[in-house]
C-alpha positions as CSV (number, residue, x, y, z in Angstrom):
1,X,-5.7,-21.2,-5.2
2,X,-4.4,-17.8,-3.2
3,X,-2.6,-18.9,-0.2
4,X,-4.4,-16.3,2.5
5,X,-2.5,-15.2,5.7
6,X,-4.2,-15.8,8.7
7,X,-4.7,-12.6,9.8
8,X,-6.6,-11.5,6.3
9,X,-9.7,-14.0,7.7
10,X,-13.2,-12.4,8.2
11,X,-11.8,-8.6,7.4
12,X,-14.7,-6.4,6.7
13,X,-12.4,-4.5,4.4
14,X,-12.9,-4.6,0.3
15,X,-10.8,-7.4,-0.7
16,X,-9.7,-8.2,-4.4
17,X,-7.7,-11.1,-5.2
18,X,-4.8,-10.4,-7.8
19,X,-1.8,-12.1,-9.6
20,X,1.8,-10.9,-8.7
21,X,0.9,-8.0,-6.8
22,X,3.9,-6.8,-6.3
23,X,4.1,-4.6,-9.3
24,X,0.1,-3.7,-9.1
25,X,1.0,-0.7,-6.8
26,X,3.5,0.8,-9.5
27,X,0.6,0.5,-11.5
28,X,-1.9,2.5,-8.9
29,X,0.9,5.0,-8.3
30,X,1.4,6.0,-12.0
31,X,-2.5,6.4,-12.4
32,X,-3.2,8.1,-9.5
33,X,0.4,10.8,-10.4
34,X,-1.3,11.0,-13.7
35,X,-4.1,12.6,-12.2
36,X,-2.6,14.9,-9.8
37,X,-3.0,13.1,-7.0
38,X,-0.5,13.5,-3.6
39,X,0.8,9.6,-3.6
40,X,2.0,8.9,0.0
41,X,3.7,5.1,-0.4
42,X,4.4,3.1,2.5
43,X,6.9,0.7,1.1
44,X,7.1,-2.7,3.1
45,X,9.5,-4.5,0.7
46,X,12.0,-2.0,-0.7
47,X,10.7,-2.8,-3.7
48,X,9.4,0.2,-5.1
49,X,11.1,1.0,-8.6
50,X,10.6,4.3,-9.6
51,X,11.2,3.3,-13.2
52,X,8.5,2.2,-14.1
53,X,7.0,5.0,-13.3
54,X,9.7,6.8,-15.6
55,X,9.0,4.1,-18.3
56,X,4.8,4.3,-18.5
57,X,5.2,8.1,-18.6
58,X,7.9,8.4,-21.4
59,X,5.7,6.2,-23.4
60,X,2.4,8.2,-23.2
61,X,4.8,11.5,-23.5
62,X,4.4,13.0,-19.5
63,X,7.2,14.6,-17.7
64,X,8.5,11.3,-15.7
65,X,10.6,13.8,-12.7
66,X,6.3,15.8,-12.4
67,X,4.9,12.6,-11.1
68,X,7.8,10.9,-9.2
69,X,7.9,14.4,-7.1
70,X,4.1,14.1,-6.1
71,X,5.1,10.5,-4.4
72,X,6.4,10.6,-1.0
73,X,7.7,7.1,0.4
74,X,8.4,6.0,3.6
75,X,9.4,2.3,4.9
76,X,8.2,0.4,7.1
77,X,10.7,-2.9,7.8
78,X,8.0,-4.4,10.7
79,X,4.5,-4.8,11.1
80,X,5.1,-2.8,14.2
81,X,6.3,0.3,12.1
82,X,3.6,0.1,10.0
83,X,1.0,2.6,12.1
84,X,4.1,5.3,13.1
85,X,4.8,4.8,9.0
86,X,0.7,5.7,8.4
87,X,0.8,8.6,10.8
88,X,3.7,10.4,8.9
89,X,2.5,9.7,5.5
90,X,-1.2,11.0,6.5
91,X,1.4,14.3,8.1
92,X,1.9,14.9,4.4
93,X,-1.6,15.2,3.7
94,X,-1.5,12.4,0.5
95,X,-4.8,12.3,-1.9
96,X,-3.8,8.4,-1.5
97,X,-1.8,6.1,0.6
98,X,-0.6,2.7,-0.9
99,X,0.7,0.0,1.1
100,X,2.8,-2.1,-0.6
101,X,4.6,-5.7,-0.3
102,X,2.8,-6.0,3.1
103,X,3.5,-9.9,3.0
104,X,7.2,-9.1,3.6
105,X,6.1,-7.9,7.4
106,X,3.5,-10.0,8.0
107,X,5.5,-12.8,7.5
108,X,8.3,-11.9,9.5
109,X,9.3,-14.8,11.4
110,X,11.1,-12.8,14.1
111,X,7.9,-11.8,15.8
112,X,5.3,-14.1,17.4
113,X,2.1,-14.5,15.1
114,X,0.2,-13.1,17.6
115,X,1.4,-9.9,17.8
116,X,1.8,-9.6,14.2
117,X,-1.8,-10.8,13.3
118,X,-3.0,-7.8,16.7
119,X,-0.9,-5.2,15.5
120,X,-2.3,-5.3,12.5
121,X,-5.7,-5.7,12.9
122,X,-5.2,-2.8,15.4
123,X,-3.9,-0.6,12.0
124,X,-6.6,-1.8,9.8
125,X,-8.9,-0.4,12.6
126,X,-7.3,2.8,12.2
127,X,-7.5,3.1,8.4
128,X,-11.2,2.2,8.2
129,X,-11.5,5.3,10.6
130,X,-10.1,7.9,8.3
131,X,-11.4,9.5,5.2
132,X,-7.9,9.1,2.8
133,X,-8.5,6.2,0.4
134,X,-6.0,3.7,1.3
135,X,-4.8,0.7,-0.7
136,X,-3.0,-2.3,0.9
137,X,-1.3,-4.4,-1.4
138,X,0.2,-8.0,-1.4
139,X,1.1,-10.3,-2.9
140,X,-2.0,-11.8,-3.8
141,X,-4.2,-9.8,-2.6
142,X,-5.5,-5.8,-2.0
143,X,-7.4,-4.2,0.6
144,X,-8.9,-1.2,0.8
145,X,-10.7,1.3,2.9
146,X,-12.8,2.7,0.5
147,X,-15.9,0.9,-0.5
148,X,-16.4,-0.5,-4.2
149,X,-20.1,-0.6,-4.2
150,X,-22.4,1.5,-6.2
């Protein structure tokens, strides 16, 4: 059973339950680099590892240094850096914006779980206003903005 934050309760956002999230993004990243897309990451945990970018791309023979270059990253160490960390990565104009390891600042037990659960509902507001596809990732879970019916 996913152990859900309380602040992920009754979100009208897409929600899909995953395993080990942590690496999903990587994952998402390479695809969307494959494409052409403008990645803007918003990296929550320090965990982003550029090799395994490097890795998926040697093995299906693209230029590793191509896609890394169309990802932009900026961190974000509190929940309360997260919107100021959205509004420069949407400056950059990204095709896609992946939030990742978002556990590691909702969790943070150095600010009150009020103003962690507000300030981030107060930043999902702001994502389901704009038109950039954005992917939130966890550790057990992703949200996004964009909507997955047909």
């Amino acid at each position: 059973m996913v152990k859900e934050l309380p602040v992920l309760k009754g979100l009208n956002h897409q929600k899909i339950e995953i395993k080990n999230g942590k690496y999903h993004y990587h994952y998402l990243i390479y695809q969307f680099t494959k494409r052409n897309s403008r990645v803007g990451l918003i990296d929550c945990g320090s965990r982003f590892n550029p090799y395994l970018i490097s890795n998926a791309a040697r093995f299906e023979n693209l230029n590793s240094e191509e896609l890394l270059k169309q990802v932009k990253i900026v961190r974000a160490f509190t929940v309360f850096q997260l919107k100021t960390a959205l509004e420069k990565t949407l400056r950059e104009n990204p095709d896609v914006v992946i939030i990742s390891d978002v556990d590691a600042v909702l969790k943070d037990p150095g600010i009150p779980e009020v103003e962690r659960e507000n300030t981030f509902i107060s930043l999902l507001s702001k994502i389901h206003r704009i038109k950039t596809p954005v992917f939130i990732v966890g550790e057990n879970f992703m949200l996004t903005n964009i909507s997955m019916d047909n």
